[in-house]
Backbone as JSON, one array per atom type, in Angstrom:
{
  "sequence": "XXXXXXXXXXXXXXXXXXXXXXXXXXXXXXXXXXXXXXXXXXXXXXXXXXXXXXXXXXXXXXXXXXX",
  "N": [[-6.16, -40.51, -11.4], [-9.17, -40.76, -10.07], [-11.52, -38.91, -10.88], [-12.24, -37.58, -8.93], [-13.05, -34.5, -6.84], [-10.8, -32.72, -5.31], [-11.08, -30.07, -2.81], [-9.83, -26.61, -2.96], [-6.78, -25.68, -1.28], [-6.99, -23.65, 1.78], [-4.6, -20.99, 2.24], [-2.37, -19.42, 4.33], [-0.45, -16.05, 4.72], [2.22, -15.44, 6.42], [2.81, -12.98, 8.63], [5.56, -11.98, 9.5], [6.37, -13.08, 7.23], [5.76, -11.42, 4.85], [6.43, -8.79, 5.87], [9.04, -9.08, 5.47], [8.99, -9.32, 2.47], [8.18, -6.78, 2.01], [10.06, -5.32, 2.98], [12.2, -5.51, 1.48], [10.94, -4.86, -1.09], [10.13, -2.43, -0.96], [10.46, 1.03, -0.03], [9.99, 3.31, 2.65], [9.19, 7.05, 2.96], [9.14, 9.22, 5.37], [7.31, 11.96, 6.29], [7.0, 15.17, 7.48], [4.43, 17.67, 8.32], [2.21, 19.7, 8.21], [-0.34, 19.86, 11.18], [-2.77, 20.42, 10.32], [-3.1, 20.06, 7.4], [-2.47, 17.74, 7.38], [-4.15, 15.96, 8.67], [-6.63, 16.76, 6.68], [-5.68, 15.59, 4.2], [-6.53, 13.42, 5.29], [-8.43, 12.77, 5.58], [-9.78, 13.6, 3.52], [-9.21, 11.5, 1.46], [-9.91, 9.19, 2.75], [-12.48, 9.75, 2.08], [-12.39, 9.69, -0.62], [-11.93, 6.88, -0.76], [-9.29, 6.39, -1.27], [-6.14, 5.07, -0.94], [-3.47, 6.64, 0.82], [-1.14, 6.29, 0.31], [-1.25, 5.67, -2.35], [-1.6, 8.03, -3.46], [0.21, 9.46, -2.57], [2.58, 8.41, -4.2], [2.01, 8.54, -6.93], [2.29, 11.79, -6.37], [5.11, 12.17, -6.88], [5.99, 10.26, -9.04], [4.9, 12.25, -10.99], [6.22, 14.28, -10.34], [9.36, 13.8, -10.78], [8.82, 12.9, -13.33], [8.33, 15.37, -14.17], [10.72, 16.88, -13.72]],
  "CA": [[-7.08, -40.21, -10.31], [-10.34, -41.47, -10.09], [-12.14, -38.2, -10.75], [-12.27, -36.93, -7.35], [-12.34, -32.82, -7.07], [-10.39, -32.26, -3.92], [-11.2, -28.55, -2.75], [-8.87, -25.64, -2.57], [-6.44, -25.72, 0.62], [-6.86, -22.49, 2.1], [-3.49, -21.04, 2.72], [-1.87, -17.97, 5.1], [0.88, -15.56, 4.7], [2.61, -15.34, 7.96], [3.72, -11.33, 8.98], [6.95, -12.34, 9.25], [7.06, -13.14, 5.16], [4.73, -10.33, 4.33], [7.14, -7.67, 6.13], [10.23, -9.33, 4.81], [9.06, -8.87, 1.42], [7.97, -5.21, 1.93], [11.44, -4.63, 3.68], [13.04, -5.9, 0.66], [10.43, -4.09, -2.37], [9.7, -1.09, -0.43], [11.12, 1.55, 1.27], [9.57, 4.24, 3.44], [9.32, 8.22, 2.94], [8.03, 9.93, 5.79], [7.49, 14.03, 5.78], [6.47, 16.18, 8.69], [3.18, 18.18, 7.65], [1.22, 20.67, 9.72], [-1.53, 19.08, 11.63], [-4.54, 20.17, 9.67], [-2.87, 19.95, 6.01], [-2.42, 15.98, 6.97], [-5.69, 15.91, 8.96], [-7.35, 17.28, 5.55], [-5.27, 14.5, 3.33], [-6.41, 11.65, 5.48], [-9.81, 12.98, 5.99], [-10.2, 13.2, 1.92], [-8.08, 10.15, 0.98], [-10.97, 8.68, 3.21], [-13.83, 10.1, 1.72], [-12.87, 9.11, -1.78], [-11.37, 5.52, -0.67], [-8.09, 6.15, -1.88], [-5.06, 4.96, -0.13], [-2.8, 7.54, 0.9], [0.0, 5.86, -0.22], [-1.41, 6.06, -4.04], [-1.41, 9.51, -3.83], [2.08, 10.41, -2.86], [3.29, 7.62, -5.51], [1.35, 9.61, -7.91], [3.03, 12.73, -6.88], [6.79, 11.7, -6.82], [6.14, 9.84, -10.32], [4.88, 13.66, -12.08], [7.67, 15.06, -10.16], [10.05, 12.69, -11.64], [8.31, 13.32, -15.0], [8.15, 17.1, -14.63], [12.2, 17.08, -13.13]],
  "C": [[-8.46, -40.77, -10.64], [-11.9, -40.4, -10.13], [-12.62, -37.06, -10.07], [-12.01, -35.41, -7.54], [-12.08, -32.36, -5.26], [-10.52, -30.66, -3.75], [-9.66, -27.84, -2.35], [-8.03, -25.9, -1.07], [-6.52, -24.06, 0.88], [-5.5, -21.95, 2.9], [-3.59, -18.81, 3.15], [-0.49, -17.0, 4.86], [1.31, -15.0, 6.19], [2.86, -13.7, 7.93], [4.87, -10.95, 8.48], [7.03, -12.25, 7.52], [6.33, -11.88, 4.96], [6.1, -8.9, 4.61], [8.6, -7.82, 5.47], [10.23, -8.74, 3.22], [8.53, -7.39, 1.55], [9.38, -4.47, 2.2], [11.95, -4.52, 2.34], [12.32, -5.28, -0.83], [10.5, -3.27, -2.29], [10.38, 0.29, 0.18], [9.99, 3.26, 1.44], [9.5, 5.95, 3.22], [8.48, 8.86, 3.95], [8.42, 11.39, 5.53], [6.23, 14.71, 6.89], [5.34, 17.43, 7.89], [2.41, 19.05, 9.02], [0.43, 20.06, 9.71], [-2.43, 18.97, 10.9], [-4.32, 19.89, 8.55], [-3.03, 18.23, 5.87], [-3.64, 15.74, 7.5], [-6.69, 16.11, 7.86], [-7.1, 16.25, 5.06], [-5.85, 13.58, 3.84], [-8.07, 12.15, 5.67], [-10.47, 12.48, 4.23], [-9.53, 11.69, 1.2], [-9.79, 9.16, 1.25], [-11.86, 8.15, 2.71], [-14.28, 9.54, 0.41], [-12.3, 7.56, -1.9], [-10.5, 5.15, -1.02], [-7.28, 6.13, -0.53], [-4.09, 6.03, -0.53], [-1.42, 7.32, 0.09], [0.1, 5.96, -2.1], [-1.05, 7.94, -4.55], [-0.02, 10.51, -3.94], [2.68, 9.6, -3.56], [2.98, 8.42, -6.25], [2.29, 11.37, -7.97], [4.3, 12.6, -7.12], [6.47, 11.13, -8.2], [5.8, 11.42, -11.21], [5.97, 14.29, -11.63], [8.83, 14.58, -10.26], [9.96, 12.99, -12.87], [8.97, 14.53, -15.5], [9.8, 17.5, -14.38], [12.89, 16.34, -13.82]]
}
């Protein structure tokens, strides 16, 4: 090459691949909750910028631990 610093290409992940691979790492747990107990969780989850999703990983791994 002749030195040249060609820049970065800026690239996209389509939906489509994004959900495929979630289909295929992931899977789903939902759980019915009285209004204000999940209204509280998502209010605090919020507040301290944690994703909800960390939190119930978190519990299912000590209750895993603790079981």
């Amino acid at each position: 090459m002749n030195g040249e610093v060609k820049p970065k290409r800026k690239t996209t992940t389509s939906s489509a691949v994004k959900a495929r691979y979630n289909k295929k790492t992931y899977c789903m747990i939902a759980a019915y909750l009285p209004k204000e107990l999940a209204a509280d969780f998502k209010a605090k989850c919020a507040e301290r910028g944690i994703p909800q999703s960390q939190i119930i990983k978190q519990a299912v791994e000590k209750f895993l631990e603790e079981n």
